[in-house]
N, C-alpha and C positions, 0 to 999 in steps of 0.2 A: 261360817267357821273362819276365825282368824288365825292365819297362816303362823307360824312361829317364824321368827328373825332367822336363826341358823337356816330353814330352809332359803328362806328369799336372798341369804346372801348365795346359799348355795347356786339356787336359780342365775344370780347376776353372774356368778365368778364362771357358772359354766358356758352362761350365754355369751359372755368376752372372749374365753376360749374357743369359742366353736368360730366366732366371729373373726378370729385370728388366722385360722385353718382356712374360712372359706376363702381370707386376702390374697394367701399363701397358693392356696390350690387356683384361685383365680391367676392372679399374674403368670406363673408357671403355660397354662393354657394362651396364654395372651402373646407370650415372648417364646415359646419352645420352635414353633415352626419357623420363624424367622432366624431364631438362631442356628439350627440346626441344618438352615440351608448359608450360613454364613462360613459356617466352620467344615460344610462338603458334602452333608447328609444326602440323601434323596429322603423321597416322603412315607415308604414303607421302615427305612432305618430309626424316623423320627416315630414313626409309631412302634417301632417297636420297644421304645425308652418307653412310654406310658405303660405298649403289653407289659413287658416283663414287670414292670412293679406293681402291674393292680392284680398279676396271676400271684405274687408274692402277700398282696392284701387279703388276697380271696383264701389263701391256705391257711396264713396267722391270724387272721382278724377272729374266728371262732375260738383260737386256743386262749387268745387277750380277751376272748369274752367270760371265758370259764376262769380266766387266770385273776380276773376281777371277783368273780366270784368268791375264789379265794382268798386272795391276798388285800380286796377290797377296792374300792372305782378310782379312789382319791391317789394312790401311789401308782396305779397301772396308764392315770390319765398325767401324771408325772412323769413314767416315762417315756407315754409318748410324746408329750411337750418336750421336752427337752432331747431326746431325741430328733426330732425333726427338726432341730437347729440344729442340733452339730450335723446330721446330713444333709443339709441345704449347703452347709458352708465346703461340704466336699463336693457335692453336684456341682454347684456353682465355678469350685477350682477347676476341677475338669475343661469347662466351655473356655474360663479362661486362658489355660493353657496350652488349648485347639484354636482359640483367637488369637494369640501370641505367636503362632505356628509352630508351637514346640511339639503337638502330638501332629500325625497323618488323620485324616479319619475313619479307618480304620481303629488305632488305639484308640483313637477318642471315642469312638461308639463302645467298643468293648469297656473305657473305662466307665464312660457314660450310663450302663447298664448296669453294671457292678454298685456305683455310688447308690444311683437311684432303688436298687432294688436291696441293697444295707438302710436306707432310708426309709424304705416301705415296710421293712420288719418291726421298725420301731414307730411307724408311724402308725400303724394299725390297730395301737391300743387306745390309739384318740375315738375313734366313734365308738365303738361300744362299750368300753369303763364311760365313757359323758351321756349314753343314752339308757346306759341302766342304771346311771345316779340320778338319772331325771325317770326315770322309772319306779325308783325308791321310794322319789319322794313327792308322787303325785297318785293322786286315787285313777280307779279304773277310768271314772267319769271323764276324769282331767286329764287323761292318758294323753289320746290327741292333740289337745291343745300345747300341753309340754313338750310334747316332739315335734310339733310346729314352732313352738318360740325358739328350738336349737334352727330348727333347720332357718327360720327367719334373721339370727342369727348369722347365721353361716352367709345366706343371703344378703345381708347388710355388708359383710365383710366383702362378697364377689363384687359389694357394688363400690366400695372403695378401692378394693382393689386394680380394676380396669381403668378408676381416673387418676388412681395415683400411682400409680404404673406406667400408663400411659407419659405422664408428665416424666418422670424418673427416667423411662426408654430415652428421653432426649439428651440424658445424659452419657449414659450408655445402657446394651439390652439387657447386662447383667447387675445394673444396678435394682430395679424391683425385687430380684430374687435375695440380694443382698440387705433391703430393708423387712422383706419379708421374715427373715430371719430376725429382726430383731422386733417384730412384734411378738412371732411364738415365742419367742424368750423372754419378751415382758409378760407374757400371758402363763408362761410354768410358773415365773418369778410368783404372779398373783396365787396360782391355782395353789403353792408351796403353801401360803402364807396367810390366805382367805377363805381355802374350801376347806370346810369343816369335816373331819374324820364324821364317816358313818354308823348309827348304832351298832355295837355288835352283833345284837341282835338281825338287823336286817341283813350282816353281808352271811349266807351259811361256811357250813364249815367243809360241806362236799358237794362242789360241784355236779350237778348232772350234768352229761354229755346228751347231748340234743342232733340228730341226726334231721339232714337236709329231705331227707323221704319221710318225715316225720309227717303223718297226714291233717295234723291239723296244722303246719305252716307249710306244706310243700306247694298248694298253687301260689303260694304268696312268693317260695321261691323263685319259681318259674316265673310269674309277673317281674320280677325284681329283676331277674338277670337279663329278660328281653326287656325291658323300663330303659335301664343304663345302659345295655348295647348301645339299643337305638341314640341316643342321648350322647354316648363317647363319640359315635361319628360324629355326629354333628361337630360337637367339638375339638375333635384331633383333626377335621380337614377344612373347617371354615375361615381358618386362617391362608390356604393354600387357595382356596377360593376366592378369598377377597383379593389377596396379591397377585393371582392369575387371571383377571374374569378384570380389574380393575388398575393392571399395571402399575403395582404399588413395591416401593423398595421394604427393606427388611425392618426398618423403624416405621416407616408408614402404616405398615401394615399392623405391625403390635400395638399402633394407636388407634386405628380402626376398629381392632379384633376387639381390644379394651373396653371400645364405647361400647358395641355390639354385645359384651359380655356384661356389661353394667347396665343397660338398659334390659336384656335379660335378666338379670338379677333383681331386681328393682319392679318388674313383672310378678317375679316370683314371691316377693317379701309386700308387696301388695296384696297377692291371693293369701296368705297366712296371716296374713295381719287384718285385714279388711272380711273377709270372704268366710275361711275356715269359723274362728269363732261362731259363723252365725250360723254354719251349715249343721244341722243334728243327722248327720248320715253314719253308716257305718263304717269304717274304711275301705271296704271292697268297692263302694259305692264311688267315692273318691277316685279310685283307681279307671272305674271304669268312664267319669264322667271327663279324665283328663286325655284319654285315648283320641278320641277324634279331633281334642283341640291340637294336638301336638302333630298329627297327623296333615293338618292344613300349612302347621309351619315347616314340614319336611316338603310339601308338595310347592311352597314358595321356594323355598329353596332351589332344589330344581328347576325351578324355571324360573326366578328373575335374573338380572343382568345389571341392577341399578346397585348401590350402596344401601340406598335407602330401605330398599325392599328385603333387602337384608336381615339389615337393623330390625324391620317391623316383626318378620317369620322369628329373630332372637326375639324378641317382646311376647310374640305367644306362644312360644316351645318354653319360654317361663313362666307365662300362667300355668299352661300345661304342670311342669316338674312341679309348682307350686302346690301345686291339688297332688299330685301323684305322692311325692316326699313322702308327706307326713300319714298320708294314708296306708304306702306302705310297713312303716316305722310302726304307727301303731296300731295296725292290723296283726303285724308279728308279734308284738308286748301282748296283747289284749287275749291273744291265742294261747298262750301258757301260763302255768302259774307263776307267783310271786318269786319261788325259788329258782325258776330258770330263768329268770331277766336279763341275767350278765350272761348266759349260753343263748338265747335266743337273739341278743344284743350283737352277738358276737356272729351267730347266724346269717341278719341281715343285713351286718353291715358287711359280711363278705358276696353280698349279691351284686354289689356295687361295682367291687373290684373286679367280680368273672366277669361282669358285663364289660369295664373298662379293659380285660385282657383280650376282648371279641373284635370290640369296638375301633380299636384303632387299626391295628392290621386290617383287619378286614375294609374299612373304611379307607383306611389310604391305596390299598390294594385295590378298588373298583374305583377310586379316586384317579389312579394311572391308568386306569382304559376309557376312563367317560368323567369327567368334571360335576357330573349330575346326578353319574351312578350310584353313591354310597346315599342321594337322599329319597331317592325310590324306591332302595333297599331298606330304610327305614320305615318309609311309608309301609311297605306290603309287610314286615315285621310288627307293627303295631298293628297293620287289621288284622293280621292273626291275632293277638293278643286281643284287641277286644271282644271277640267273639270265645276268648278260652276264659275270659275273666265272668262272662254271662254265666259259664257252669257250673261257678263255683261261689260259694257265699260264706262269708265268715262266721265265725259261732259270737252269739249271741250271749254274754257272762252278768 
């Protein structure tokens, strides 16, 4: 069957946008803890700039999922494009004017949290209006593959991000966040002006409300939110790690953290690009086969001491996500009908955010009693999960 043009533009204009997001979401990870200890932070204040805006994800992300529904993917994935540049450019003043020493930090943390968490309101219409347009417009069969090329995507983006980030941190640390800003504003600019409005037809006209106990995506919830826990710590304290464990100042580190993050990436957009296509598995299956890889790069963790060895445990905590992603993504689509895709979109993509609201506190919090702590705490979290994902299997459409 040959695909019609309006879809394949659509495919491209949403795989740039996602590719935007993961730049955006990458550098932010790359330069937060370095900054945050330039302008006074300690390491439980910095995570708590991530909690509060992914608890902020985790509550909106569903209402932006239904709000697609109605209002349609194409104007809901506008606002959160556009959105997420004008709050970049407030996040970003903020740090500014704590590096200038015009705030203390105290205000600066408090304003810090306010920007980031206005920024996460609107940024939360980006994954689920882009993963129930790619929902739209792929059959059941093609499900997985299309929620691997976003998340391959997204992947492409974390892998430029860290090297061109990296490069930019020499300039200064609030320079990446400041170009980051001007790709998601070239990427609304596109999405305005290249994503093609969807049939009437497909978007309805009443949302259903889709409840997280829903028994046919509730193990998928539970997966999802210990998935991303585990996965925030790693990255809200691996930067504190490398600068602690390696005596690295606040730019060295965001170049380190960058490679580490892009070779990660790069892991990941390997297994979806390479791997997935050829796997005919179910997505539970996915889920359960990425468990024990991801579990080896949290027990490296833990225990090396080198850079390198680092770097490697980021290399297969990406294969790992790489298998995980898309299996969760489309384990959740594949479990509802066609009418709930923008509420079920909306669903998973707030598992992310609980997990990212766990993740970081909690992580920096066992981070300041033991340097090792928060990735044993991942470890013994994942083997629970793979033993809870054995119980459960997904339906078969």
């Amino acid at each position: 069957m040959i695909e019609s043009q309006a879809n394949v533009l659509a495919k491209r204009t949403l795989l740039l946008a996602a590719g935007a997001m993961g730049f955006a979401q990458t550098v932010l990870f790359a330069i937060l803890a370095p900054l945050g200890r330039e302008v006074g932070l300690v390491e439980v204040q910095i995570g708590a700039i991530i909690s509060s805006s992914s608890l902020t994800l985790f509550l909106v992300s569903p209402l932006w999922g239904r709000a697609s529904d109605l209002w349609g993917r194409r104007k809901i994935l506008l606002i959160g494009l556009f959105g997420y540049s004008v709050g970049t450019v407030m996040f970003a003043s903020v740090f500014q004017a704590a590096l200038l020493g015009y705030l203390i930090p105290v205000t600066a943390l408090i304003l810090l949290i306010v920007t980031r968490v206005a920024n996460a309101v609107v940024m939360a219409a980006v994954a689920p209006s882009a993963n129930a347009y790619m929902a739209d417009i792929t059959t059941i069969t093609d499900r997985i593959k299309g929620m691997g090329a976003i998340g391959a995507a997204g992947n492409i983006g974390s892998i430029l991000g860290p090297a061109i980030g990296g490069l930019l941190a020499s300039i200064s640390l609030l320079t990446p966040l400041y170009f980051s800003v001007f790709l998601t504003l070239a990427a609304a600019i596109l999405t305005l002006y290249a994503l093609p409005e969807l049939p009437k037809a497909v978007v309805v006209t009443k949302p259903k409300r889709l409840k997280y106990s829903d028994p046919r995506i509730f193990p998928l919830v539970i997966a999802g939110v210990f998935l991303f826990m585990g996965f925030a710590i790693v990255q809200q304290t691996i930067a504190f790690r490398f600068q602690d464990v390696l005596g690295l100042d606040g730019t060295e580190t965001a170049k380190v953290v960058g490679i580490s993050l892009m070779f990660s990436a790069a892991a990941a957009l390997l297994v979806q690009l390479l791997v997935i296509p050829r796997l005919h598995v179910r997505p539970f299956v996915l889920l359960r086969i990425s468990m024990p890889i991801m579990m080896i790069a949290f027990a490296m963790m833990a225990l090396s001491e080198s850079q390198n060895m680092y770097i490697l445990a980021m290399c297969i905590l990406g294969l790992g996500m790489g298998l995980a992603g898309p299996g969760f993504m489309a384990g959740a689509s594949v479990a509802v009908s066609s009418e709930e895709q923008g509420a079920v979109a909306g669903v998973a993509g707030s598992c992310g955010p609980l997990g990212f609201t766990v993740g970081p506190l909690l992580g920096t919090y066992l981070y300041s009693i033991d340097g090792s702590l928060p990735y044993w705490f991942a470890f013994g979290s994942y083997f629970l999960l793979f033993f809870f994902t054995l119980k459960f299997s997904d339906k078969k459409k």
